[in-house]
C-alpha positions as CSV (number, residue, x, y, z in Angstrom):
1,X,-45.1,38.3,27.5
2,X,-44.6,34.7,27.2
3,X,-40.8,33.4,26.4
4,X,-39.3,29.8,25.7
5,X,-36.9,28.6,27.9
6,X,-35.3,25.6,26.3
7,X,-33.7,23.0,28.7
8,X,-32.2,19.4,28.9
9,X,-35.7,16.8,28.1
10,X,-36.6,14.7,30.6
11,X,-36.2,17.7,33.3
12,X,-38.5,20.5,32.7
13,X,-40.7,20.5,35.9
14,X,-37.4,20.3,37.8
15,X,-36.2,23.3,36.0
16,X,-39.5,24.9,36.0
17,X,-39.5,24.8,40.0
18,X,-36.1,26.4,40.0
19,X,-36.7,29.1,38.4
20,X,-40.1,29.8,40.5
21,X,-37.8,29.5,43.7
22,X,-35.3,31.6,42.0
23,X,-37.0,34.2,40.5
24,X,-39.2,37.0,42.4
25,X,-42.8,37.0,41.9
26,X,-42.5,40.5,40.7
27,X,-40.5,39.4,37.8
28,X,-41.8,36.0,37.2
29,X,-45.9,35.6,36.7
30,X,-46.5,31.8,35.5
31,X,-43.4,29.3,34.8
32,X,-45.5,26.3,32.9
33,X,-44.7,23.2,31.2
34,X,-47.5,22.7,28.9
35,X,-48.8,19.0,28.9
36,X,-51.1,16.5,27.4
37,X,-53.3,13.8,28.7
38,X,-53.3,10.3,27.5
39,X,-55.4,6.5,28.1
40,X,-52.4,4.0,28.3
41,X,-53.8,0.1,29.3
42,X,-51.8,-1.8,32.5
43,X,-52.4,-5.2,33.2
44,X,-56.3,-4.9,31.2
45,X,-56.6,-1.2,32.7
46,X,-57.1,2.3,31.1
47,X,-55.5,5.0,33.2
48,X,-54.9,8.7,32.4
49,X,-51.5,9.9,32.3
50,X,-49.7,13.2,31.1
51,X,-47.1,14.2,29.0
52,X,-45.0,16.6,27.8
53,X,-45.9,18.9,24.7
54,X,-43.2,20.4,23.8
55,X,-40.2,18.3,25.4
56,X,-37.0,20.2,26.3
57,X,-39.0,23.8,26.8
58,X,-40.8,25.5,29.8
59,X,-43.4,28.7,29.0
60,X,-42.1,31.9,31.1
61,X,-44.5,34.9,31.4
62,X,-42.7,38.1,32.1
63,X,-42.4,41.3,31.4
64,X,-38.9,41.9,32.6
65,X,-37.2,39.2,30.4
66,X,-33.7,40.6,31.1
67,X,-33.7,39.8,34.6
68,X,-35.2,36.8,34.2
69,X,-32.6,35.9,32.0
70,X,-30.0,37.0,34.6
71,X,-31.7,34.4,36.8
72,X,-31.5,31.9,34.6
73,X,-27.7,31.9,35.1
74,X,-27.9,30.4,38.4
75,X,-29.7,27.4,37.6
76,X,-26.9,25.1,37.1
77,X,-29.2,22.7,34.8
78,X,-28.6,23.6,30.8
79,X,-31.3,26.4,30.0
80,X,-31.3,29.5,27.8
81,X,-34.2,31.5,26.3
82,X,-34.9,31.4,22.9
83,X,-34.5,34.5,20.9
84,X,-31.5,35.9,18.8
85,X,-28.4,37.2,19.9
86,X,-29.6,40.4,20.5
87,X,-33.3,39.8,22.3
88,X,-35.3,37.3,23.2
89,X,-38.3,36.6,21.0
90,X,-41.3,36.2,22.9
91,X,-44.1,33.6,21.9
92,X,-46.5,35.5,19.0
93,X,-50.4,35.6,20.0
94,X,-51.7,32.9,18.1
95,X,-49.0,30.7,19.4
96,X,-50.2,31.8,23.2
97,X,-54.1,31.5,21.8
98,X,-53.1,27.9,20.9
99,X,-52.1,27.0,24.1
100,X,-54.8,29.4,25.8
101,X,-57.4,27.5,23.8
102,X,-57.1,24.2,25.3
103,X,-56.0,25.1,28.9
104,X,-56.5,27.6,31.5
105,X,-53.7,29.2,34.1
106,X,-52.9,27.0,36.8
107,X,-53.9,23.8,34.5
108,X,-51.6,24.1,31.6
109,X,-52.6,20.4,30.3
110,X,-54.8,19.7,27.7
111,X,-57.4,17.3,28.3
112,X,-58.2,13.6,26.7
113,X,-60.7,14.2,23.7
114,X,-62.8,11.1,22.3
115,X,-63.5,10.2,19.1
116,X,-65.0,8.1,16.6
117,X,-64.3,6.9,13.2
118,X,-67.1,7.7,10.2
119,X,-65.7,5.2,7.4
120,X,-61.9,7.3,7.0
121,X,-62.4,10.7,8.5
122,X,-61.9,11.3,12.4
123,X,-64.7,13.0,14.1
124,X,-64.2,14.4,17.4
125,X,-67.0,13.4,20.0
126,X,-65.9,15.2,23.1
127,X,-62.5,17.1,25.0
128,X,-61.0,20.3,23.2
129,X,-60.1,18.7,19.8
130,X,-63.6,19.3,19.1
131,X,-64.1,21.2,15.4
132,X,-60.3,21.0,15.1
133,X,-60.4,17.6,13.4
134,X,-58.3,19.5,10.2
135,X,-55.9,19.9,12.2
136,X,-55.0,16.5,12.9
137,X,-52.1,14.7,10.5
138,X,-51.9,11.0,11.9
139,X,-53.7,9.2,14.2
140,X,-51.7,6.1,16.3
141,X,-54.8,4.1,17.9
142,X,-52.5,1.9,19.8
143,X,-50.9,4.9,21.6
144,X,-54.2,6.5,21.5
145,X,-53.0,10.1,20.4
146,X,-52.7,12.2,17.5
147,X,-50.5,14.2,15.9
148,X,-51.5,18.0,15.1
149,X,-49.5,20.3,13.2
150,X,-49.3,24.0,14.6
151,X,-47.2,26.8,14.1
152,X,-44.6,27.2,17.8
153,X,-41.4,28.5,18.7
154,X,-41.0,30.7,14.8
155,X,-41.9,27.5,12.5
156,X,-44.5,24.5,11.9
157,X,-44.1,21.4,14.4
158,X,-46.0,18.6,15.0
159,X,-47.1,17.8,18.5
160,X,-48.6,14.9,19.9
161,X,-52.0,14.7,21.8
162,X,-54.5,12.7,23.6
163,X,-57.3,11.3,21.2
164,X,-58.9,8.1,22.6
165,X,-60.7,6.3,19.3
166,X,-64.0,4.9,21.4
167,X,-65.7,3.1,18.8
168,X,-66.8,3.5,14.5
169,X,-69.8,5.2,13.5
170,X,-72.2,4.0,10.2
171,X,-71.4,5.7,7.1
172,X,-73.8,8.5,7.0
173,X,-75.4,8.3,2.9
């Protein structure tokens, strides 16, 4: 199963390689921080960088969530799972196919797509926002990302991802 562990922003791959050191790999499968890639321009330069997703939570997959939630104590950086005060909920299928959709295990960052403008609709030319244009609610060239809205974490949220806009196409009439 696949639970949130919500921490302090800014420090999830720090808290991500805690828990790995402090956690047995009996208990713990895959502690992830699911990322994006991005084109930001330096001094007249394109290069790729990554962010975040979801900013202030790391993916745990377990099946013995209470003692990784007993490990969790240790780690003297702010973390607790998500859940109610009487379990911990873990992450509903489509909200692990969404993340399993665009990355694999071991690369848990979804890639740059590219796309191109046909008069006022988006169309995605290549990367894994391909046939998912619906899904996108706002484009921000100058940033070159996106912003999708998906259901996470028990409600609707809009992330933000990689979409480089490469160039207009005609008008098809």
């Amino acid at each position: 199963m696949w639970y949130v562990v919500q921490t302090v922003a800014g420090r999830e791959f720090a808290v991500c390689r805690l828990i790995e050191s402090l956690v047995e790999d009996d208990v713990l499968q895959e502690c992830f921080v699911p990322r994006y890639q991005v084109e930001r321009k330096f001094h007249g330069q394109y290069r790729t960088l990554t962010r975040n997703l979801f900013p202030g939570y790391v993916i745990a997959v377990t099946n013995r969530v209470d003692e990784l939630n007993d490990r969790l104590i240790k780690i003297p950086t702010f973390t607790r799972m998500l859940g109610s005060e009487k379990s911990f909920i873990p992450l509903d299928r489509s909200e692990k196919a969404f993340i399993n959709a665009f990355t694999t295990e071991k690369h848990r960052t979804i890639s740059l797509s590219k796309a191109v403008y046909e008069g006022d609709k988006v169309v995605v030319t290549e990367g894994p926002m391909i046939n998912r244009e619906g899904w996108i609610t706002e484009v921000n060239r100058r940033k070159g990302t996106a912003r999708i809205e998906v259901d996470m974490f028990g409600r609707t949220i809009n992330v933000e991802i990689g979409l480089a806009i490469v160039g207009r196409r005609p008008e098809k009439k």
